[in-house]
Structures are given as C-alpha cells and as structure tokens.
PyMOL Python script that loads the backbone (N, CA, C, O; Angstrom):
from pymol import cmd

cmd.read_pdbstr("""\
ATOM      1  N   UNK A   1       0.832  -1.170   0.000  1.00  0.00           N
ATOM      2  CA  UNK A   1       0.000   0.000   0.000  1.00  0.00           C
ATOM      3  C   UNK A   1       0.883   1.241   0.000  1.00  0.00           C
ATOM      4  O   UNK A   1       2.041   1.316   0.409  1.00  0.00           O
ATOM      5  N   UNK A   2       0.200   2.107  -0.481  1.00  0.00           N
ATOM      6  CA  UNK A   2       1.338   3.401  -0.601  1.00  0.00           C
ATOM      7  C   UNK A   2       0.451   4.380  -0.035  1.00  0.00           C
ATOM      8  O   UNK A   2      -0.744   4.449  -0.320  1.00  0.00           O
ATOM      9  N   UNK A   3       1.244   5.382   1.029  1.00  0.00           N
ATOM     10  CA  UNK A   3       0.352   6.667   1.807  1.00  0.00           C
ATOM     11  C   UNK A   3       1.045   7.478   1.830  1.00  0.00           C
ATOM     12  O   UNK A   3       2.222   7.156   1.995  1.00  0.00           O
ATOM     13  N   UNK A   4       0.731   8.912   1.686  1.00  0.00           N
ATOM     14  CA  UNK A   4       0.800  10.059   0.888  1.00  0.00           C
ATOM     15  C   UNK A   4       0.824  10.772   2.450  1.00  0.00           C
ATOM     16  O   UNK A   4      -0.232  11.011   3.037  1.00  0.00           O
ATOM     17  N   UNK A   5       2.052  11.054   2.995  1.00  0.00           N
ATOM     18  CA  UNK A   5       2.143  11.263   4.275  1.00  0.00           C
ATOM     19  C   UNK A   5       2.309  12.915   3.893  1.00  0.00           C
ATOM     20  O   UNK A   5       3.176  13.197   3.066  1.00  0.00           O
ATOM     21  N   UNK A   6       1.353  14.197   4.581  1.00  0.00           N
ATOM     22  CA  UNK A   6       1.184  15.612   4.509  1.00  0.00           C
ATOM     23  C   UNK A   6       1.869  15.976   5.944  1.00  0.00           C
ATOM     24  O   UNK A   6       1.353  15.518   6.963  1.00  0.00           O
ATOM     25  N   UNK A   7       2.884  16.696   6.016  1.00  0.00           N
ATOM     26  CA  UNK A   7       3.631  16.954   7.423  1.00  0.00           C
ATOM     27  C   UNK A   7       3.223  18.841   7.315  1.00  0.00           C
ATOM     28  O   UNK A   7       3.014  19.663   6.422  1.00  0.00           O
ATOM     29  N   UNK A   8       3.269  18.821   8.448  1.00  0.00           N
ATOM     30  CA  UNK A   8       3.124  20.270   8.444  1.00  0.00           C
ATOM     31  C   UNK A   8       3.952  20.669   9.990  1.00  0.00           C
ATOM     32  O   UNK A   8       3.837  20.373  11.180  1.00  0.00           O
ATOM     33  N   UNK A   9       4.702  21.393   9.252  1.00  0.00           N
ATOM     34  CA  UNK A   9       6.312  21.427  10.370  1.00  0.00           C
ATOM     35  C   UNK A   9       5.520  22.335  11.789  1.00  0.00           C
ATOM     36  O   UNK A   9       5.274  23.500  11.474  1.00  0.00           O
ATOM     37  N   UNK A  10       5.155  22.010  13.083  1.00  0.00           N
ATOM     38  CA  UNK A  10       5.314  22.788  14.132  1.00  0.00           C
ATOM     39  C   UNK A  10       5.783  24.321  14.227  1.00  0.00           C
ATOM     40  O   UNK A  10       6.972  24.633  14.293  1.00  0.00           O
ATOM     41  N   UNK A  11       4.872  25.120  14.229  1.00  0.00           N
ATOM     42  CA  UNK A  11       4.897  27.115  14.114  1.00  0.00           C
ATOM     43  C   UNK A  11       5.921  27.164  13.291  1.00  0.00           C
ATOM     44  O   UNK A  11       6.882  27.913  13.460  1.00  0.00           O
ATOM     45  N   UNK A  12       5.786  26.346  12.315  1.00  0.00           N
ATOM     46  CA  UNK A  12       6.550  27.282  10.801  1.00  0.00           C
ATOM     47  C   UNK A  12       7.682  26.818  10.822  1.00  0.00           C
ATOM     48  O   UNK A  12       8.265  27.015   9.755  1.00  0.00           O
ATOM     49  N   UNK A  13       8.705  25.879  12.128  1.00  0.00           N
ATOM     50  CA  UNK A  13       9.756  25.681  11.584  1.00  0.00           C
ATOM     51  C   UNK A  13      10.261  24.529  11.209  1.00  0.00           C
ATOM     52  O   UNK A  13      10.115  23.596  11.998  1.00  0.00           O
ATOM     53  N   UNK A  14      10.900  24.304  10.073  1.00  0.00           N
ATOM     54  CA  UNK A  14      11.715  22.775   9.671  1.00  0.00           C
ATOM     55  C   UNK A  14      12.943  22.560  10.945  1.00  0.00           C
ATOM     56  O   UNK A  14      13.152  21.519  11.568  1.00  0.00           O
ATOM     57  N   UNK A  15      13.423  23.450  11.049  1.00  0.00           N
ATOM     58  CA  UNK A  15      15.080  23.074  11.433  1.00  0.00           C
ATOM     59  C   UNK A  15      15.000  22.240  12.551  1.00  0.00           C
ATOM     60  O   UNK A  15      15.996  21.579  12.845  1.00  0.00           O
ATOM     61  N   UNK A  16      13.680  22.135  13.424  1.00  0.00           N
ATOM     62  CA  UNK A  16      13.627  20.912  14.589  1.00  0.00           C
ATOM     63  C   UNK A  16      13.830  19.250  13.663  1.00  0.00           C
ATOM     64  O   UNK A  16      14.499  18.283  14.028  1.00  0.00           O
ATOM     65  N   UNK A  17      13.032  19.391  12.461  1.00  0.00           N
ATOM     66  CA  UNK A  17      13.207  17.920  12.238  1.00  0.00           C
ATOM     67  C   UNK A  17      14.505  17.478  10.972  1.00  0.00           C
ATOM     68  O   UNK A  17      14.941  16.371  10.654  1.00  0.00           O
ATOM     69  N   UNK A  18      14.892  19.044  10.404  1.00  0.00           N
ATOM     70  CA  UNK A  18      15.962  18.488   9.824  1.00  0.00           C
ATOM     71  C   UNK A  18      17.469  18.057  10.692  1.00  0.00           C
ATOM     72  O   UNK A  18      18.333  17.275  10.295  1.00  0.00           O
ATOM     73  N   UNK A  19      17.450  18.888  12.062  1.00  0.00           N
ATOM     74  CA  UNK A  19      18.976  18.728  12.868  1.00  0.00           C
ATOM     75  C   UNK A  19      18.149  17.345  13.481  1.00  0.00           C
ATOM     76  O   UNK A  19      18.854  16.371  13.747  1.00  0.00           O
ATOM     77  N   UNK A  20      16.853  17.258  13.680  1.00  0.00           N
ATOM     78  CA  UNK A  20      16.963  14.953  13.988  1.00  0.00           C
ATOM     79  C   UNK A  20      16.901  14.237  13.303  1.00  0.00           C
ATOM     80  O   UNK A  20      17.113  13.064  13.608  1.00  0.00           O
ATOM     81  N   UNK A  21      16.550  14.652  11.937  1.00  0.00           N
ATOM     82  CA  UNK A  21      17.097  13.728  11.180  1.00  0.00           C
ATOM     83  C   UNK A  21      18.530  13.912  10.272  1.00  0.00           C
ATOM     84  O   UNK A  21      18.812  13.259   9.267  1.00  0.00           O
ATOM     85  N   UNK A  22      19.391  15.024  10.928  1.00  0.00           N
ATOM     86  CA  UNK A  22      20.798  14.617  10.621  1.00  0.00           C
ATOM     87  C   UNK A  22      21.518  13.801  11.661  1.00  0.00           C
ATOM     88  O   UNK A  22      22.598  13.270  11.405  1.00  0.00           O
ATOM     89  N   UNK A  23      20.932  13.698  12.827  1.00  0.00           N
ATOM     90  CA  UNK A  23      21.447  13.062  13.921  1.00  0.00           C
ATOM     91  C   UNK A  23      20.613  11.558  14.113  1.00  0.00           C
ATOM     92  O   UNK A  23      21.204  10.720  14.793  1.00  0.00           O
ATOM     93  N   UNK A  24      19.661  11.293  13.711  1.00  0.00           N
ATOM     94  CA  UNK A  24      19.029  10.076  14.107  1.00  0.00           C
ATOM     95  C   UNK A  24      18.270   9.532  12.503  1.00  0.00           C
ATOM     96  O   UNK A  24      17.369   8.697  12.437  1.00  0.00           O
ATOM     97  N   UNK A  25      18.626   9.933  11.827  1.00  0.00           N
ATOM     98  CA  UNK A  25      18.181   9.422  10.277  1.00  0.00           C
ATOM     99  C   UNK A  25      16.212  10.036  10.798  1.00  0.00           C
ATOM    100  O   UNK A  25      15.680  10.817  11.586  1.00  0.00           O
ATOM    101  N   UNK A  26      15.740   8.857   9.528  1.00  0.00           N
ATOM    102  CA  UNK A  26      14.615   8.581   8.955  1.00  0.00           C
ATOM    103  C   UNK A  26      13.689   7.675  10.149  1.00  0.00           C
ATOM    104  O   UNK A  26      12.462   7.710  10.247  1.00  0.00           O
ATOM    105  N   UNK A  27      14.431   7.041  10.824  1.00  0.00           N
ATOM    106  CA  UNK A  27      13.916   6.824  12.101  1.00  0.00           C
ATOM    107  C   UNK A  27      12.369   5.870  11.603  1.00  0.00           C
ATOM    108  O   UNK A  27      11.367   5.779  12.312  1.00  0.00           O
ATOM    109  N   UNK A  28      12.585   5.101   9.907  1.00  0.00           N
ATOM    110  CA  UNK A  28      11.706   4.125   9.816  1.00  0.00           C
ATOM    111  C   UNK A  28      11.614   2.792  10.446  1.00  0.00           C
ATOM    112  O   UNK A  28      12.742   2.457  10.808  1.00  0.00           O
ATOM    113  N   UNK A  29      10.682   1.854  10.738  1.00  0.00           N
ATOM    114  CA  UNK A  29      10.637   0.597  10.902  1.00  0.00           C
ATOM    115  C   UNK A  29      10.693  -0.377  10.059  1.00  0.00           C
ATOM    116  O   UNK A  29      10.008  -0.080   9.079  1.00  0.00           O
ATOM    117  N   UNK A  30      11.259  -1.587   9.934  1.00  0.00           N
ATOM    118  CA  UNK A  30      11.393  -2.505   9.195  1.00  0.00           C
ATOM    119  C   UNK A  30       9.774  -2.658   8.388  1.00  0.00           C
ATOM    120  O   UNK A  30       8.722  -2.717   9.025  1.00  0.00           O
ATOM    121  N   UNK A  31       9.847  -2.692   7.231  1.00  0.00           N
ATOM    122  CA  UNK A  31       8.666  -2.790   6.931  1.00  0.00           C
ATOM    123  C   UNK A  31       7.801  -1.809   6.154  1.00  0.00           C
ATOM    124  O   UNK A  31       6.746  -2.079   5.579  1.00  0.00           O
ATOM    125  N   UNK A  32       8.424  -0.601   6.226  1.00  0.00           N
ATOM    126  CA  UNK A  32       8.205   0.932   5.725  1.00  0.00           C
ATOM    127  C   UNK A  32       9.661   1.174   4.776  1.00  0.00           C
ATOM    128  O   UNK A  32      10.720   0.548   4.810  1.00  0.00           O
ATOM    129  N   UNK A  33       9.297   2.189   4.041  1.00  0.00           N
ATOM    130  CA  UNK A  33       9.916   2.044   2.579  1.00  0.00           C
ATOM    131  C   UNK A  33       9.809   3.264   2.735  1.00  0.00           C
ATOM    132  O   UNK A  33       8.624   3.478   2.991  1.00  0.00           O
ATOM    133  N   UNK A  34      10.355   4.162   2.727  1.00  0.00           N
ATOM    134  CA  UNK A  34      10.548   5.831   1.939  1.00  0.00           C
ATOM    135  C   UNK A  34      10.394   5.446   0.506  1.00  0.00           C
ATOM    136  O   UNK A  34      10.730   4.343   0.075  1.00  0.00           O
ATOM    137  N   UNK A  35       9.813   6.509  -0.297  1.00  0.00           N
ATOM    138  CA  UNK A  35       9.352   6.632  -1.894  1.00  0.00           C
ATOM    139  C   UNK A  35      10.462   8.215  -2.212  1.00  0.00           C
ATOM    140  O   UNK A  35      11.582   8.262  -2.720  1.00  0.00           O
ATOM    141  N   UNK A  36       9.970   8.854  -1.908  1.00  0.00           N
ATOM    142  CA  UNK A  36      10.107   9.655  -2.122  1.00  0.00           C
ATOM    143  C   UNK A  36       9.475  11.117  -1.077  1.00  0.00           C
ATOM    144  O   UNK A  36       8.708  10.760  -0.183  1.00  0.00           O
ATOM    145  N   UNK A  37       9.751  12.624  -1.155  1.00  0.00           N
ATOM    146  CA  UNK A  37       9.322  13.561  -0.584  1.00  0.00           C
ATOM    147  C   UNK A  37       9.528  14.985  -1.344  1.00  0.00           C
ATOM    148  O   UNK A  37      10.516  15.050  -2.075  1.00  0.00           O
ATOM    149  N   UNK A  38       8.781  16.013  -1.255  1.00  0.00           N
ATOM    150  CA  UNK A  38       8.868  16.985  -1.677  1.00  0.00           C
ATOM    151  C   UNK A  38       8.816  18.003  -0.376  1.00  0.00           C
ATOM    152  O   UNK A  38       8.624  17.503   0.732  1.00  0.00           O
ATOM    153  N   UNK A  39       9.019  19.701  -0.535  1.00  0.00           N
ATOM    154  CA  UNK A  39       9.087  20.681   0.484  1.00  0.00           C
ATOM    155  C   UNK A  39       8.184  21.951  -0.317  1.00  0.00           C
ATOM    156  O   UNK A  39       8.588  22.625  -1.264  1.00  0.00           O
ATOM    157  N   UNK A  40       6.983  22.038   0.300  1.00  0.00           N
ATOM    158  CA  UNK A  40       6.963  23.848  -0.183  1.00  0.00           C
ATOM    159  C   UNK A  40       8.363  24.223  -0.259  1.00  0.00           C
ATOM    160  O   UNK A  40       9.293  23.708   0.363  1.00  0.00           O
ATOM    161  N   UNK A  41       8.429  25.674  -1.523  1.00  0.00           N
ATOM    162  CA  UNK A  41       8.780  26.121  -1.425  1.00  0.00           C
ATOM    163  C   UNK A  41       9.208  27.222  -0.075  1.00  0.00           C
ATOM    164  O   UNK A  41      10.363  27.637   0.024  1.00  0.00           O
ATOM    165  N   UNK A  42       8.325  27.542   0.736  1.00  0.00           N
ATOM    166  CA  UNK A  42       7.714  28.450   2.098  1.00  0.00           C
ATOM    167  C   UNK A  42       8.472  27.313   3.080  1.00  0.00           C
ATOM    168  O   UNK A  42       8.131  27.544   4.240  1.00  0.00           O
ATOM    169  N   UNK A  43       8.723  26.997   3.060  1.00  0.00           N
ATOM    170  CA  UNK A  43       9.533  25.228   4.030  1.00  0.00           C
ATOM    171  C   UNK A  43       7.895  25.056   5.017  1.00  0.00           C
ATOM    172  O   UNK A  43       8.059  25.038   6.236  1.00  0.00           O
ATOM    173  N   UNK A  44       6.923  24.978   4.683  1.00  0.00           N
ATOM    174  CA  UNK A  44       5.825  24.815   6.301  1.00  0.00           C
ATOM    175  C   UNK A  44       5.725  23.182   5.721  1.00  0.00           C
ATOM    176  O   UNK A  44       5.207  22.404   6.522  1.00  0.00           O
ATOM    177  N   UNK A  45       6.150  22.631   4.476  1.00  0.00           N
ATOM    178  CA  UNK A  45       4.744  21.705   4.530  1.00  0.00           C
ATOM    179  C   UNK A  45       5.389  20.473   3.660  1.00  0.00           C
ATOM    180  O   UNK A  45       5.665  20.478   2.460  1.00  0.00           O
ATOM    181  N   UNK A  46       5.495  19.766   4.298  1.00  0.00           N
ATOM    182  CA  UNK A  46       6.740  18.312   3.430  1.00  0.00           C
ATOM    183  C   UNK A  46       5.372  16.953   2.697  1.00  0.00           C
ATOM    184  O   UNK A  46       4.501  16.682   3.523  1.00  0.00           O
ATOM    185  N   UNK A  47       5.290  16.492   1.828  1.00  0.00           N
ATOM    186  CA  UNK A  47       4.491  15.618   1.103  1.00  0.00           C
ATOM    187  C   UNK A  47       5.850  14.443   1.221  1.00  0.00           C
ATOM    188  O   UNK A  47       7.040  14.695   1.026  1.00  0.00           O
ATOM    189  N   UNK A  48       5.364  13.392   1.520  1.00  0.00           N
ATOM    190  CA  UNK A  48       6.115  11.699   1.617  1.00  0.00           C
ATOM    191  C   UNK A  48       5.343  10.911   0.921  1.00  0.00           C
ATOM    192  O   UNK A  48       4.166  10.812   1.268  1.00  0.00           O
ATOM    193  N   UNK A  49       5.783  10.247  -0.104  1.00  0.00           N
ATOM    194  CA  UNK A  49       5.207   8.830  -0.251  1.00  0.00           C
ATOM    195  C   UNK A  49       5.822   7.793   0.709  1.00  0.00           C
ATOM    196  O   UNK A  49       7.001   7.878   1.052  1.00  0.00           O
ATOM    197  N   UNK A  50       5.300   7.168   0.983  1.00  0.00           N
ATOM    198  CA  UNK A  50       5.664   5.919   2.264  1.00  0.00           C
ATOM    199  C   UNK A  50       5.156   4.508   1.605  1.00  0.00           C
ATOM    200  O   UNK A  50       4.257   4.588   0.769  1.00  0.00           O
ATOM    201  N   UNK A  51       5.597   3.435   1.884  1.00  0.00           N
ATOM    202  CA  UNK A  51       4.828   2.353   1.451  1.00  0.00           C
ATOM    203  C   UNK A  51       5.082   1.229   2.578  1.00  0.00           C
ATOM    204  O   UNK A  51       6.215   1.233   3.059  1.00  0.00           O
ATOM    205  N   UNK A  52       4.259   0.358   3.013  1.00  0.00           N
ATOM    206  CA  UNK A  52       4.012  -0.254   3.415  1.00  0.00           C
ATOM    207  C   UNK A  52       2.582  -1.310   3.498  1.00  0.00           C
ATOM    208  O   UNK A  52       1.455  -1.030   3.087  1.00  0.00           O
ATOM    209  N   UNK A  53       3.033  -2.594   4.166  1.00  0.00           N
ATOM    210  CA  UNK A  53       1.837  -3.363   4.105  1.00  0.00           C
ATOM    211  C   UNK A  53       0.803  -3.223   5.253  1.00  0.00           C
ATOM    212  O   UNK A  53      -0.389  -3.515   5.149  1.00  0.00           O
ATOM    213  N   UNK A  54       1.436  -2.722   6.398  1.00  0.00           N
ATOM    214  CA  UNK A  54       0.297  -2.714   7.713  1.00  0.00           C
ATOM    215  C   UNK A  54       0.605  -0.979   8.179  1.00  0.00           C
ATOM    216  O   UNK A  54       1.644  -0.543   8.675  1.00  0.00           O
ATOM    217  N   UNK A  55      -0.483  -0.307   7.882  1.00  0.00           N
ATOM    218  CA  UNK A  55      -0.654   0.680   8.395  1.00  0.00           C
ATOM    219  C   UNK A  55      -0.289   1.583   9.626  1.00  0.00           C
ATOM    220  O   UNK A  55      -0.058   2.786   9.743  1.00  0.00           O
ATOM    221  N   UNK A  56      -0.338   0.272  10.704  1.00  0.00           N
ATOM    222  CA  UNK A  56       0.622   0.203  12.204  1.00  0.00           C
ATOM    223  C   UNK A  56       1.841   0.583  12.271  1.00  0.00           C
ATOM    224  O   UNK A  56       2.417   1.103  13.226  1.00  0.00           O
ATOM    225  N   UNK A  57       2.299   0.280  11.090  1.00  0.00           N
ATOM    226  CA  UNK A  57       4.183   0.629  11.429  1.00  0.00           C
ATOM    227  C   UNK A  57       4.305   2.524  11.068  1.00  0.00           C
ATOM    228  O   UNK A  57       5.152   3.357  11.391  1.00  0.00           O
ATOM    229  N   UNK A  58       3.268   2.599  10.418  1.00  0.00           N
ATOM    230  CA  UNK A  58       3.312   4.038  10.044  1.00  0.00           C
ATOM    231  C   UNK A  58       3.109   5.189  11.339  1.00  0.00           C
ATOM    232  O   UNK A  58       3.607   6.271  11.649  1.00  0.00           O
ATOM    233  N   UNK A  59       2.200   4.377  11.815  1.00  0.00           N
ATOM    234  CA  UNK A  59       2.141   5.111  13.472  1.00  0.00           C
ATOM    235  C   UNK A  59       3.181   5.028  14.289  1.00  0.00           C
ATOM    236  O   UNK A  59       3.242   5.715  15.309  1.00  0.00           O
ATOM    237  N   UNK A  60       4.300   4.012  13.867  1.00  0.00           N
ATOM    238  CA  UNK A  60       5.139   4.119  15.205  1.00  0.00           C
ATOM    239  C   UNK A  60       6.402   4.724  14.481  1.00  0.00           C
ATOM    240  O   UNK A  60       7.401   5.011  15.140  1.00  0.00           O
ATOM    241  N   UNK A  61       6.346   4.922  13.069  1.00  0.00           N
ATOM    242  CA  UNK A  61       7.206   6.045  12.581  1.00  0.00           C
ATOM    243  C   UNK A  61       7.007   7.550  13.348  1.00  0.00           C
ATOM    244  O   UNK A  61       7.647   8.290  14.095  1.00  0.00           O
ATOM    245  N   UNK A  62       5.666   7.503  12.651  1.00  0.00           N
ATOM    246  CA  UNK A  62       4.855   8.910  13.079  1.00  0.00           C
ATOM    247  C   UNK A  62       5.497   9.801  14.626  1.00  0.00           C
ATOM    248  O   UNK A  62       5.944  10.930  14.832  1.00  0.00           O
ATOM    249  N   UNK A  63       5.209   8.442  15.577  1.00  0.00           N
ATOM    250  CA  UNK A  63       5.315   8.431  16.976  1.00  0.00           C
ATOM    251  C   UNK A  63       7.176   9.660  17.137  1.00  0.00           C
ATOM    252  O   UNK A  63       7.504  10.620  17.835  1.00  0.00           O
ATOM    253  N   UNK A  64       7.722   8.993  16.259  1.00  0.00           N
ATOM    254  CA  UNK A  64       9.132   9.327  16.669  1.00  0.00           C
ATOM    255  C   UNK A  64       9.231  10.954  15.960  1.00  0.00           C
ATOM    256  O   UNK A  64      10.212  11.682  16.112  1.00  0.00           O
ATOM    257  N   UNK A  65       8.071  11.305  15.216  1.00  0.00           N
ATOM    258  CA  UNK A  65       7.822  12.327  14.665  1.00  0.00           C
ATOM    259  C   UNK A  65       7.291  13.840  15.256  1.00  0.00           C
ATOM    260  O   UNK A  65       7.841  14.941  15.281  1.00  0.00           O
ATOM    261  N   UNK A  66       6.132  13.424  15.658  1.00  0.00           N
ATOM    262  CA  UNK A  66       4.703  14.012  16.467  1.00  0.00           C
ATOM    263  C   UNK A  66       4.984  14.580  16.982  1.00  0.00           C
ATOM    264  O   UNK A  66       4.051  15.380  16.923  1.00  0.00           O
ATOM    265  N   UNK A  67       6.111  15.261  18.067  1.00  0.00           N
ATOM    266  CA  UNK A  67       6.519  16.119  18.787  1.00  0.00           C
ATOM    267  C   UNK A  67       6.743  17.517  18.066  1.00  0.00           C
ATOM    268  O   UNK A  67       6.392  18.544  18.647  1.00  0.00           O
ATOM    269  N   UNK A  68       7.442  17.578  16.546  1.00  0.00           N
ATOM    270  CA  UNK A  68       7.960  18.153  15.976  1.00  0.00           C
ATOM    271  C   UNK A  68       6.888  18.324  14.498  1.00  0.00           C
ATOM    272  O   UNK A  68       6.897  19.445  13.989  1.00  0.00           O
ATOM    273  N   UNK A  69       6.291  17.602  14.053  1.00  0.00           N
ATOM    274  CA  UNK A  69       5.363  17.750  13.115  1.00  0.00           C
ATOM    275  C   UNK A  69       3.549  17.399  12.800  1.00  0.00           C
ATOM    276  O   UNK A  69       3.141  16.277  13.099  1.00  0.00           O
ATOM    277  N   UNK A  70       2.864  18.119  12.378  1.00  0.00           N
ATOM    278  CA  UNK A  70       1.357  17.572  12.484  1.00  0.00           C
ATOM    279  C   UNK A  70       1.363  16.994  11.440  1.00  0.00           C
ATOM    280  O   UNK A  70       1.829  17.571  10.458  1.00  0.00           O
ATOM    281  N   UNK A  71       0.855  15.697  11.333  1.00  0.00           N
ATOM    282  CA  UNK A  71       0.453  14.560  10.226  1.00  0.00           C
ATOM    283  C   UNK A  71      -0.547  14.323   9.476  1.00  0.00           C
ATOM    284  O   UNK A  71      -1.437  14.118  10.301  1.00  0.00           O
ATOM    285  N   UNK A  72      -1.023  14.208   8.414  1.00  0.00           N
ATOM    286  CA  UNK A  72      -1.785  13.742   7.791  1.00  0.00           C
ATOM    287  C   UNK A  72      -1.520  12.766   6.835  1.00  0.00           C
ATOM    288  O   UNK A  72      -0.886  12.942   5.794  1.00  0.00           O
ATOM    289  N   UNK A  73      -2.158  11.463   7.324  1.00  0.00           N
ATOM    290  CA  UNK A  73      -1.905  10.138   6.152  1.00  0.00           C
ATOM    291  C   UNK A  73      -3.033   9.983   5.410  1.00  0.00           C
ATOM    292  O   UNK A  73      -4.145   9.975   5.939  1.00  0.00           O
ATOM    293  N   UNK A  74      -2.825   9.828   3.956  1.00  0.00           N
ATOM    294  CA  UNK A  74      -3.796   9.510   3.006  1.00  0.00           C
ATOM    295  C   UNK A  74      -3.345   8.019   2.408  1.00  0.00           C
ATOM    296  O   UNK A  74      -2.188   7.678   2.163  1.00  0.00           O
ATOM    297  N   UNK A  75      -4.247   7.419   2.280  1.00  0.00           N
ATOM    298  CA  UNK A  75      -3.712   5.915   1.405  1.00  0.00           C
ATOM    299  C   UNK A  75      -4.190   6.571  -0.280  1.00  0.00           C
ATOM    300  O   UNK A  75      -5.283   6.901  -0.740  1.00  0.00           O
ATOM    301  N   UNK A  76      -2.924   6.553  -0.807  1.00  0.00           N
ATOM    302  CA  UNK A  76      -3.094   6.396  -2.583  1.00  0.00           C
ATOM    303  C   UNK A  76      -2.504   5.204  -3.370  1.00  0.00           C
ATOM    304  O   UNK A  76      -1.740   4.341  -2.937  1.00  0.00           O
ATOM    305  N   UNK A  77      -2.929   5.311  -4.409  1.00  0.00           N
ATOM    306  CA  UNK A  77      -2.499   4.393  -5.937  1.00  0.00           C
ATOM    307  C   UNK A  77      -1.604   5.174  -6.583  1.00  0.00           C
ATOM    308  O   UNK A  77      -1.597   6.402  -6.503  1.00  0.00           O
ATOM    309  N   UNK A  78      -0.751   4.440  -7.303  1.00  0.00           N
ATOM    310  CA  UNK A  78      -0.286   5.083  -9.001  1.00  0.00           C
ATOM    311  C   UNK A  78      -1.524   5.088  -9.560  1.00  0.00           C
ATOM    312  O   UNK A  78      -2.433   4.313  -9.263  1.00  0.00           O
ATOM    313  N   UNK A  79      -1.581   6.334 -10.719  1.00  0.00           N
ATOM    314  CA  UNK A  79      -2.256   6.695 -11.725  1.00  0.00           C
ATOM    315  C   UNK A  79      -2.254   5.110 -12.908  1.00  0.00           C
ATOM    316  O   UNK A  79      -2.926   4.726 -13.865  1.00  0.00           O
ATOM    317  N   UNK A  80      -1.285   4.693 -12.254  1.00  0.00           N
ATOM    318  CA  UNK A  80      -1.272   2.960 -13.526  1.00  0.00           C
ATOM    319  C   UNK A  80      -2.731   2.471 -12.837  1.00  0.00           C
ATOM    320  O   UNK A  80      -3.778   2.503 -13.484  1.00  0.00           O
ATOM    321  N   UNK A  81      -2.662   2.039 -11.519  1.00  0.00           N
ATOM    322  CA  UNK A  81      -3.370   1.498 -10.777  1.00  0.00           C
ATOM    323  C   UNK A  81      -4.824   2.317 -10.710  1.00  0.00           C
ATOM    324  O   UNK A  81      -5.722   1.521 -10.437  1.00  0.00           O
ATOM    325  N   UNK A  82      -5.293   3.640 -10.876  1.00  0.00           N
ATOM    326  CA  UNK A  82      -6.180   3.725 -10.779  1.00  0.00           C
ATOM    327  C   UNK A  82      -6.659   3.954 -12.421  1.00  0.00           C
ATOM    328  O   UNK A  82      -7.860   4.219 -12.478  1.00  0.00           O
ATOM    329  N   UNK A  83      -6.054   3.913 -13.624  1.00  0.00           N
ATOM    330  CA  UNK A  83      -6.452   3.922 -14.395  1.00  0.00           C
ATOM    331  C   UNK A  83      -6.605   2.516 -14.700  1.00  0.00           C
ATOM    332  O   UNK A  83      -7.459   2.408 -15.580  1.00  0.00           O
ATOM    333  N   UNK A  84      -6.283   1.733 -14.455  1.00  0.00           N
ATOM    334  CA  UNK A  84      -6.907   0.221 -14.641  1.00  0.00           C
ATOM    335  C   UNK A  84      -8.191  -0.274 -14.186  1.00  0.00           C
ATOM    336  O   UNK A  84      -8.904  -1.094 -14.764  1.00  0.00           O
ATOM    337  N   UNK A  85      -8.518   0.627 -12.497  1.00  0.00           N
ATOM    338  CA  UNK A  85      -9.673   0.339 -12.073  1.00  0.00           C
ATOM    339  C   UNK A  85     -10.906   1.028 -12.650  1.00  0.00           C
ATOM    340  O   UNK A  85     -11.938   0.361 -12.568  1.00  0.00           O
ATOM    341  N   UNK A  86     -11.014   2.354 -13.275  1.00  0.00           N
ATOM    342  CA  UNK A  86     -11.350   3.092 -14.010  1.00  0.00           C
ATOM    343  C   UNK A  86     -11.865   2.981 -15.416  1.00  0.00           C
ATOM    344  O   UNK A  86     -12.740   3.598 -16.023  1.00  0.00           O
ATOM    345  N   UNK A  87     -11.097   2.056 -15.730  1.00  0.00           N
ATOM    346  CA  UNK A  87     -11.036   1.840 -17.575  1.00  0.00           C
ATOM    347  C   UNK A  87     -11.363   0.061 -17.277  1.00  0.00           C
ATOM    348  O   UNK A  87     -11.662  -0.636 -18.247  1.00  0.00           O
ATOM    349  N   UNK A  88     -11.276  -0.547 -15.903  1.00  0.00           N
ATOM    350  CA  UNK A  88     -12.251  -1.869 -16.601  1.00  0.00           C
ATOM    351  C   UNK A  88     -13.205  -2.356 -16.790  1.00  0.00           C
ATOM    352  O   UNK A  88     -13.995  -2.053 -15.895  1.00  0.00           O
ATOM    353  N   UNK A  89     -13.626  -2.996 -17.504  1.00  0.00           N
ATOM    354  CA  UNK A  89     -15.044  -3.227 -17.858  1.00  0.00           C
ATOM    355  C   UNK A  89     -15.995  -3.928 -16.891  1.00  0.00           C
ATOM    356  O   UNK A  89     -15.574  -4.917 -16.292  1.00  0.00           O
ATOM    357  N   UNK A  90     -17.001  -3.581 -16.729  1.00  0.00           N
ATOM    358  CA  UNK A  90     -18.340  -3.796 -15.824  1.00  0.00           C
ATOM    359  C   UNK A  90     -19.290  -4.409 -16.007  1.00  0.00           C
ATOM    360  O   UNK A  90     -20.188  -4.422 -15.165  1.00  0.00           O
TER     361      UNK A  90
END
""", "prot")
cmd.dss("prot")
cmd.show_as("cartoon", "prot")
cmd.util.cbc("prot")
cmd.orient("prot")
C-alpha cells in the first residue's frame, strides 16, 4: 500500500526535524519504505510517499515524529493502478 504522508512542520519551523534527522536518520521501521518527498517552497509543509503493508508501522514512525510535526496520512495508488480500475469493464 502506498500513503501520501502531509507533514506540516510545528509554528513554521523545519530546522527541529531536519537537525533529527541529521542526527538520528529517517527513524523508519522494518517494513516501511521511503518513496520519495517533496518541500513547499515556504519550508511549512513536506508531502512523503511511504509504502508499506500494515498501516501500524506508520504510526510508530509517526510516533518518533509528532513532537515536531502535524500529520496527515492519506492511502493512494499510481495513476497505472487507478487507471486500470477506471477503464475496466463492468
């Protein structure tokens, strides 16, 4: 499954979670996959693809997070994947 993790950095600033994650990495669990991430330009607001099979491990990423950022997880598809469900026949 792939989730579309929306961070929104604590009163505007990144630099709490970029100096822990130069000191303590990515701080994922076995089982979770980094995809990829993007940054506003404005630094407030980081987009993650994440992938994983049990939803659970995403929370105990999160967990090591939460102090420093507000979360929002969405579960998405590739555009392959939803154009297949889309375009098959009924």
């Amino acid at each position: 499954m792939l989730f579309m993790i929306i961070e929104r950095f604590r009163n505007g600033n990144p630099g709490p979670v970029y100096e822990r994650f130069e000191t303590r990495g990515r701080m994922i669990p076995e089982g979770v996959e980094y995809i990829n991430s993007v940054v506003t330009d404005d630094l407030q607001t980081c987009y993650q693809v994440m992938k994983c099979d049990d939803r659970q491990l995403l929370d105990i990423w999160i967990s090591n997070w939460d102090d420093l950022v507000d979360f929002e997880v969405i579960k998405v598809m590739t555009s392959r994947e939803a154009h297949k469900i889309v375009m098959e026949p009924k």
